[in-house]
DOFI-150768 format. One record per residue (C-alpha): residue number from 1; x, y, z negated; residue in one letter. Coordinates in steps of 0.1 Angstrom, whole numbers, plus 2048, in hexadecimal, padded with zeros to 3 digits. Example, Ala and Ser with C-alpha at 12.3 -4.5 7.8 and 13.67 -1.06 7.14 Angstrom:
% DOFI-150768
<rec><resi>1</resi><x>87B</x><y>7D3</y><z>7B2</z><resn>a</resn></rec>
<rec><resi>2</resi><x>889</x><y>7F5</y><z>7B9</z><resn>s</resn></rec>
This chain:
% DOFI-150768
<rec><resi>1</resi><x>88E</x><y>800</y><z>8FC</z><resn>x</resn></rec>
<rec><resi>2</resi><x>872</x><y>81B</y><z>8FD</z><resn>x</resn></rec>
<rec><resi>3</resi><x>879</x><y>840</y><z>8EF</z><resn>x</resn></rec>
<rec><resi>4</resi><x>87E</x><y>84B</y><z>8CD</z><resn>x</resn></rec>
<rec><resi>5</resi><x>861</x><y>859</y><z>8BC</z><resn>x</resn></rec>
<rec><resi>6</resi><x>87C</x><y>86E</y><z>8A7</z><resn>x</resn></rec>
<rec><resi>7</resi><x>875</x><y>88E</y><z>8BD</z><resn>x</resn></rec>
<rec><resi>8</resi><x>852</x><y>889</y><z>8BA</z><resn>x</resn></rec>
<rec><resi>9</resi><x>852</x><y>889</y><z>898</z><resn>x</resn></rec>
<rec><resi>10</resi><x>86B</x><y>8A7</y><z>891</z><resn>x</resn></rec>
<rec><resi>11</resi><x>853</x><y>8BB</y><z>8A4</z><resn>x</resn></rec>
<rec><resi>12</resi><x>835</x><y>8B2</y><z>890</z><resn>x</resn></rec>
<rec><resi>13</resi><x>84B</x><y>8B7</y><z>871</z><resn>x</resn></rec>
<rec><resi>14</resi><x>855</x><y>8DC</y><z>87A</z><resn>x</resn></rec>
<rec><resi>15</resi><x>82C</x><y>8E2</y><z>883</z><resn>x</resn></rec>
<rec><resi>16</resi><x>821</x><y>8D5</y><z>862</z><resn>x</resn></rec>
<rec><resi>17</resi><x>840</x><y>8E7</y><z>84B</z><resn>x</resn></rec>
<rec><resi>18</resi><x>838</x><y>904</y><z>861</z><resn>x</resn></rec>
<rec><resi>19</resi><x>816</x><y>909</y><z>84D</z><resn>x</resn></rec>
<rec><resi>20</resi><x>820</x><y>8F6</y><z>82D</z><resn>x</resn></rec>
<rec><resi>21</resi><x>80D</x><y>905</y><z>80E</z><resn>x</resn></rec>
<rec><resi>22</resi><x>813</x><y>8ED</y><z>7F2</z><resn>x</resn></rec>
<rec><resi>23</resi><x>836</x><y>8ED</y><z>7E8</z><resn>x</resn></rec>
<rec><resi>24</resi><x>82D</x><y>8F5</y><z>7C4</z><resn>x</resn></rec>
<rec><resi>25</resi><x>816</x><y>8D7</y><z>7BE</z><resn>x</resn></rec>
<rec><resi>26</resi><x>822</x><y>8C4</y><z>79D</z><resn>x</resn></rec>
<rec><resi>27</resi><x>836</x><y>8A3</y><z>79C</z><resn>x</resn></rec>
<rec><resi>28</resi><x>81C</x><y>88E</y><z>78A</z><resn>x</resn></rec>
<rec><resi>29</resi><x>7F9</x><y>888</y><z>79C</z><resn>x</resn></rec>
<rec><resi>30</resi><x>7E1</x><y>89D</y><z>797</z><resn>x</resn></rec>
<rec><resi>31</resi><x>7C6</x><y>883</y><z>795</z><resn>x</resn></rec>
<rec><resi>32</resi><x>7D9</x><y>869</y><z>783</z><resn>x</resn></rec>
<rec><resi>33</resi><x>7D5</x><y>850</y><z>797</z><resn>x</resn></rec>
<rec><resi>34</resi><x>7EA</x><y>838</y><z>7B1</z><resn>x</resn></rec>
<rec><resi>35</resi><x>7E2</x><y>822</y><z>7D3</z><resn>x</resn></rec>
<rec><resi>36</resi><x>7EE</x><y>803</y><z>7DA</z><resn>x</resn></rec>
<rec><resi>37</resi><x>7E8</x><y>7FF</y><z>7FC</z><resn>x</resn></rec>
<rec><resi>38</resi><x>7F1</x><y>7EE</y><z>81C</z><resn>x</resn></rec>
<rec><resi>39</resi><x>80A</x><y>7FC</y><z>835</z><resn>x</resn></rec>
<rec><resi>40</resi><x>7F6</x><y>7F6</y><z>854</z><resn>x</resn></rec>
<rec><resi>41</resi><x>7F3</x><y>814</y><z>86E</z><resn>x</resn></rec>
<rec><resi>42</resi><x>7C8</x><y>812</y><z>86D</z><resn>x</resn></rec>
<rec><resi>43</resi><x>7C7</x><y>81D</y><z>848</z><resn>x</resn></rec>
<rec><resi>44</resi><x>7CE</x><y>83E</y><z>83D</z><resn>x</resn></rec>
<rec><resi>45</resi><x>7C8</x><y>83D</y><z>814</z><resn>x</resn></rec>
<rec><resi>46</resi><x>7C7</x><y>861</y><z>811</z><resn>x</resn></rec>
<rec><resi>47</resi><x>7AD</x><y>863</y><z>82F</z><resn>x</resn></rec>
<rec><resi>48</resi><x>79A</x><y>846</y><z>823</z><resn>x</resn></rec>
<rec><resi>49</resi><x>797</x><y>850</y><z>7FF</z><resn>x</resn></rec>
<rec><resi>50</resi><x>797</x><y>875</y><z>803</z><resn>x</resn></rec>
<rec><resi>51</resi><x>7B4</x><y>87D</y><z>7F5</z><resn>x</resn></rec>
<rec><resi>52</resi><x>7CF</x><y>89C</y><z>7F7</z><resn>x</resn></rec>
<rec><resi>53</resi><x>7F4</x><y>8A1</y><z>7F2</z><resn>x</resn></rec>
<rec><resi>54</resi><x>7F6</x><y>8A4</y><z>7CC</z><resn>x</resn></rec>
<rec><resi>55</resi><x>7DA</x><y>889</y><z>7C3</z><resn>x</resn></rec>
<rec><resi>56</resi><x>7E8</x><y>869</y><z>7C0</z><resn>x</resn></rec>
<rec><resi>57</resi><x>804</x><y>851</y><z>7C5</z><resn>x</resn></rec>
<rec><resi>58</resi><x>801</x><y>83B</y><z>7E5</z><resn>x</resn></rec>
<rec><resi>59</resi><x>814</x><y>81A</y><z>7E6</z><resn>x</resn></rec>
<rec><resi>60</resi><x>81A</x><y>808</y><z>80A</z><resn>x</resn></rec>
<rec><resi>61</resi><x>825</x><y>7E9</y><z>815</z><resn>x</resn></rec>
<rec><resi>62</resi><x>817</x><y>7CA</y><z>826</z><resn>x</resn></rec>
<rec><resi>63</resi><x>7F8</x><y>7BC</y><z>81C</z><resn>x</resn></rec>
<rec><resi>64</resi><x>7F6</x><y>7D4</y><z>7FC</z><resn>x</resn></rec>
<rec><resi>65</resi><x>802</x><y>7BC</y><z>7E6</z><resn>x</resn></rec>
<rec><resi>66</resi><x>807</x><y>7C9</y><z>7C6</z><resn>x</resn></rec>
<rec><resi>67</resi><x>828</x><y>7B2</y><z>7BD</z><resn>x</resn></rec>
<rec><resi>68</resi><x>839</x><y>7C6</y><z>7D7</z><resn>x</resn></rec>
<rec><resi>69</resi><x>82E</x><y>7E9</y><z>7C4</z><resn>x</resn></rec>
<rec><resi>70</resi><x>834</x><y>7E2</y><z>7A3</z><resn>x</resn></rec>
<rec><resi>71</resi><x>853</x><y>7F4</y><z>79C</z><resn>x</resn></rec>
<rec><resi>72</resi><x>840</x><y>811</y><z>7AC</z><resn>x</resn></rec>
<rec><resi>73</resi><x>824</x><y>80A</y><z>795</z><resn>x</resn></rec>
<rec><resi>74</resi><x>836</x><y>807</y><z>775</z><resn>x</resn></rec>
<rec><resi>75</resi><x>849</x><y>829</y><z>783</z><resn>x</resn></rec>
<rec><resi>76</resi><x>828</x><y>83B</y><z>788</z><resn>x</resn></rec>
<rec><resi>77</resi><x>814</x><y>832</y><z>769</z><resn>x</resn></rec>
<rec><resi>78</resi><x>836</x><y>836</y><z>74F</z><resn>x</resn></rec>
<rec><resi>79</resi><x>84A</x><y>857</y><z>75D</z><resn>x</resn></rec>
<rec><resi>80</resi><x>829</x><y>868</y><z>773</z><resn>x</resn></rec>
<rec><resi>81</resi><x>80C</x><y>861</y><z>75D</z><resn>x</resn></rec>
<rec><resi>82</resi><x>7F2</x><y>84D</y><z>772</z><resn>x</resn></rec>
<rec><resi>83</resi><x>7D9</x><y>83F</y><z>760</z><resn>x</resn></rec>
<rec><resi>84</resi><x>7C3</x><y>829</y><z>77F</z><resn>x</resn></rec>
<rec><resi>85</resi><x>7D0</x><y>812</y><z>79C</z><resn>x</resn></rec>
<rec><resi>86</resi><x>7BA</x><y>811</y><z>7BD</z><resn>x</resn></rec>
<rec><resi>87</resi><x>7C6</x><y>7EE</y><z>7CF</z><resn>x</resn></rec>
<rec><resi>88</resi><x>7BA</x><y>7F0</y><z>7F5</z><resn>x</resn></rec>
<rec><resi>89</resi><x>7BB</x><y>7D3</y><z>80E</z><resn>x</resn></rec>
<rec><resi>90</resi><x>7AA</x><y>7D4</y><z>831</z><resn>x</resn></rec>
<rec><resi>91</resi><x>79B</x><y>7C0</y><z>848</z><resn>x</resn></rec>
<rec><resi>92</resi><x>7B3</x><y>7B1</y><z>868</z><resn>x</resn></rec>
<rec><resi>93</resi><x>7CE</x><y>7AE</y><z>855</z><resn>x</resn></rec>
<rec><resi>94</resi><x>7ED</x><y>7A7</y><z>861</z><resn>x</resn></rec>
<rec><resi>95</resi><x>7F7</x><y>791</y><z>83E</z><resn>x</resn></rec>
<rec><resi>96</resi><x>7D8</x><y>779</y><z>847</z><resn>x</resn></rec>
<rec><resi>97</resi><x>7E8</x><y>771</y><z>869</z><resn>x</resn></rec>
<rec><resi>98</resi><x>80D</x><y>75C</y><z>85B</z><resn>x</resn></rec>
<rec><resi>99</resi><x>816</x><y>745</y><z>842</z><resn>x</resn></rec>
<rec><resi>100</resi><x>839</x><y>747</y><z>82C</z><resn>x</resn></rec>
<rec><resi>101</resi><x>845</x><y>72A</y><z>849</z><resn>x</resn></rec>
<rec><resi>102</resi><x>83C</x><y>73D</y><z>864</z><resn>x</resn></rec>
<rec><resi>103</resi><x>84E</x><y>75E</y><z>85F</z><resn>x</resn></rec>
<rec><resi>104</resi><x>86C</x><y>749</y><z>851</z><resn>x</resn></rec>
<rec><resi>105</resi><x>86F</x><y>734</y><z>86E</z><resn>x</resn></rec>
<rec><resi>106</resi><x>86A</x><y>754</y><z>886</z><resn>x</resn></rec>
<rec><resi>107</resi><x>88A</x><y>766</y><z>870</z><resn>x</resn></rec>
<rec><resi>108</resi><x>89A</x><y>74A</y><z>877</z><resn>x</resn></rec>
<rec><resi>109</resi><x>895</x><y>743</y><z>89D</z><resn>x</resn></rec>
<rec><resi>110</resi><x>896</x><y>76A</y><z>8A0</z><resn>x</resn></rec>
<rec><resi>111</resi><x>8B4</x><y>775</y><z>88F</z><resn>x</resn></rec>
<rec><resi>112</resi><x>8C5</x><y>756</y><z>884</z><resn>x</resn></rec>
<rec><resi>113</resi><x>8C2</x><y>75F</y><z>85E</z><resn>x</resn></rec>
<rec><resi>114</resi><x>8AF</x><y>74C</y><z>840</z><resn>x</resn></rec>
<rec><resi>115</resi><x>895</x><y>763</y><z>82F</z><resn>x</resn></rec>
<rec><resi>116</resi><x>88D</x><y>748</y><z>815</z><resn>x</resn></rec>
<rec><resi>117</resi><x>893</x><y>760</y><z>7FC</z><resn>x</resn></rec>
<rec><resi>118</resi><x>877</x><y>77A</y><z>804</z><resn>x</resn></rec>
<rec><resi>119</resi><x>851</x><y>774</y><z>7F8</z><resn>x</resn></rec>
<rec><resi>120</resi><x>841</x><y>784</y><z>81B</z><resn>x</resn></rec>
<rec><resi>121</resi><x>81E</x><y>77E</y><z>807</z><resn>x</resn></rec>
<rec><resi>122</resi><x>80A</x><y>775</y><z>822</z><resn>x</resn></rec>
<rec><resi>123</resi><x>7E3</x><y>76A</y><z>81B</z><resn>x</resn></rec>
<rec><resi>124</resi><x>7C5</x><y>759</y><z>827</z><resn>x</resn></rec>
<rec><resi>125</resi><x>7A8</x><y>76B</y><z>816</z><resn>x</resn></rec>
<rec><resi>126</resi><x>7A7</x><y>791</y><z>816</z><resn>x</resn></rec>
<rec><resi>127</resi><x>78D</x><y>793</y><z>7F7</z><resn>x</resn></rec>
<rec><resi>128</resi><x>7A2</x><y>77D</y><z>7E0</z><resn>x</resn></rec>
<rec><resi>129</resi><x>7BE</x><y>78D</y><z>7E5</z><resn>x</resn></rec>
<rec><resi>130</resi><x>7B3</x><y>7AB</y><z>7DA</z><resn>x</resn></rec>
<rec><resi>131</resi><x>7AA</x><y>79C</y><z>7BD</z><resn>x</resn></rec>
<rec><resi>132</resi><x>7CC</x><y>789</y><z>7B6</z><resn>x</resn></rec>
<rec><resi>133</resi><x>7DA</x><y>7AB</y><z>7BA</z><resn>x</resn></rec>
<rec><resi>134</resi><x>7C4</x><y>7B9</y><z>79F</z><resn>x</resn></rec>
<rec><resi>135</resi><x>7CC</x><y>79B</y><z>789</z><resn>x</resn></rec>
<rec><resi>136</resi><x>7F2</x><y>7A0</y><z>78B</z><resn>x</resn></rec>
<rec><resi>137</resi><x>7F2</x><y>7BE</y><z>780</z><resn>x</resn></rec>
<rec><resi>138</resi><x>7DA</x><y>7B7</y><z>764</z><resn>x</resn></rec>
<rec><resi>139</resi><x>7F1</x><y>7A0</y><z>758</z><resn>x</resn></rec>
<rec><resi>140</resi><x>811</x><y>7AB</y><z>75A</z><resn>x</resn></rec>
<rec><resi>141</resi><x>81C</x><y>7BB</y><z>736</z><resn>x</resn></rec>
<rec><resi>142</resi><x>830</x><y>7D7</y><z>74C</z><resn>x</resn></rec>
<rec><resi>143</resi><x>80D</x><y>7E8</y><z>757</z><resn>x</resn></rec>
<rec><resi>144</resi><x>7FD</x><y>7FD</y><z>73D</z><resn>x</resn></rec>
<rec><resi>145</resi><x>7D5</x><y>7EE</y><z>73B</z><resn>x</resn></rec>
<rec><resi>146</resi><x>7C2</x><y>80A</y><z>752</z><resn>x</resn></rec>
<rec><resi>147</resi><x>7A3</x><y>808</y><z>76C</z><resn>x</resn></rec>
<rec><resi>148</resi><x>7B0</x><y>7F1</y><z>787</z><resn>x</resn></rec>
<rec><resi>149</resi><x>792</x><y>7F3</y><z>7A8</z><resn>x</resn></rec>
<rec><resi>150</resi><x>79D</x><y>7DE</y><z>7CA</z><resn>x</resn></rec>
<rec><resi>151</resi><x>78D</x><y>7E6</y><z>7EB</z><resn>x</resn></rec>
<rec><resi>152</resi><x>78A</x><y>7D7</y><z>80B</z><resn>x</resn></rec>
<rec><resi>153</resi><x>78D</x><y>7F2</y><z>828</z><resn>x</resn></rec>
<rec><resi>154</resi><x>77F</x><y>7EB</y><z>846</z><resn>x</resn></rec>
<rec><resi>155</resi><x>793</x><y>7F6</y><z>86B</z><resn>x</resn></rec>
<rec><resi>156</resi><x>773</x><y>7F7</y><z>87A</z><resn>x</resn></rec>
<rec><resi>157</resi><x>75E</x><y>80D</y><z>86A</z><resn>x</resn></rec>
<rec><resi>158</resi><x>776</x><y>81F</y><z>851</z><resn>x</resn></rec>
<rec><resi>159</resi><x>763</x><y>816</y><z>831</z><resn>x</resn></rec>
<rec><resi>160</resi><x>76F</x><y>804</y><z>813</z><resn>x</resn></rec>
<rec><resi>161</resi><x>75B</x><y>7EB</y><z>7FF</z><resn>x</resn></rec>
<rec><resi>162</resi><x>766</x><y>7E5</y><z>7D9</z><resn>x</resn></rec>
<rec><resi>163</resi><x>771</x><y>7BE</y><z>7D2</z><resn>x</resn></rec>
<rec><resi>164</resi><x>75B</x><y>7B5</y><z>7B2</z><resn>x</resn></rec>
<rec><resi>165</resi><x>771</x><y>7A4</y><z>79A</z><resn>x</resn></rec>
């Protein structure tokens, strides 16, 4: 087992606290706005799309699907005000590498457990599923009817491309 990153991290922590100016900023975005993006260590959303502490909401998890973020959604636009939803999927994604069978059958030859009950969300094409993201939340009566943009980032060269609906 290699070593805990834990010391590492409690040393950055006391670095960064050490020089920490914005303890006053408000609860609510500033720029009324919220991420849905993909968890993977390449992207950085606030990097990528220029933004500060205080700007926007940023929503993780894998792939960046947007069924995942919803109660964080629904959180964000009714008790902290944002009014636009960035969606942002990348290139080499992990989610276009498994299938629903294969991460069930690896649970279960892993850990001896049946994950039947999870929707891991895998997908074959990055574009459209940017789009299906975009469309769920469009229809589902729990998000209020704002700007919704998807984006493709790209690991290799760090831009993002808008998906045209």
């Amino acid at each position: 087992m290699s070593a805990s990153v834990v010391p590492e991290i409690e040393a950055a922590n006391g670095k960064y606290a050490s020089q920490f100016t914005k303890g006053d900023l408000p609860l609510p975005p500033g720029r009324k706005f919220l991420v849905v993006a993909c968890m993977d260590a390449r992207l950085d959303p606030a990097r990528a799309l220029g933004l500060e502490e205080g700007d926007a909401h940023v929503i993780r998890n894998a792939g960046g699907r947007t069924v995942d973020a919803l109660r964080s959604v629904v959180i964000s636009q009714q008790l902290l005000g944002t009014r636009e939803i960035i969606i942002v999927h990348h290139t080499d994604c992990g989610m276009l590498t498994f299938s629903e069978g294969d991460i069930r059958a690896k649970i279960r030859d892993d850990l001896g457990e049946d994950a039947d009950h999870i929707a891991f969300l895998p997908f074959g094409d990055l574009k459209k599923s940017v789009l299906d993201d975009i469309q769920l939340l469009k229809k589902s009566p729990l998000v209020l009817d704002v700007p919704i943009t998807g984006y493709i980032y790209d690991v290799k060269t760090g831009k993002v491309e808008k998906v045209e609906t």
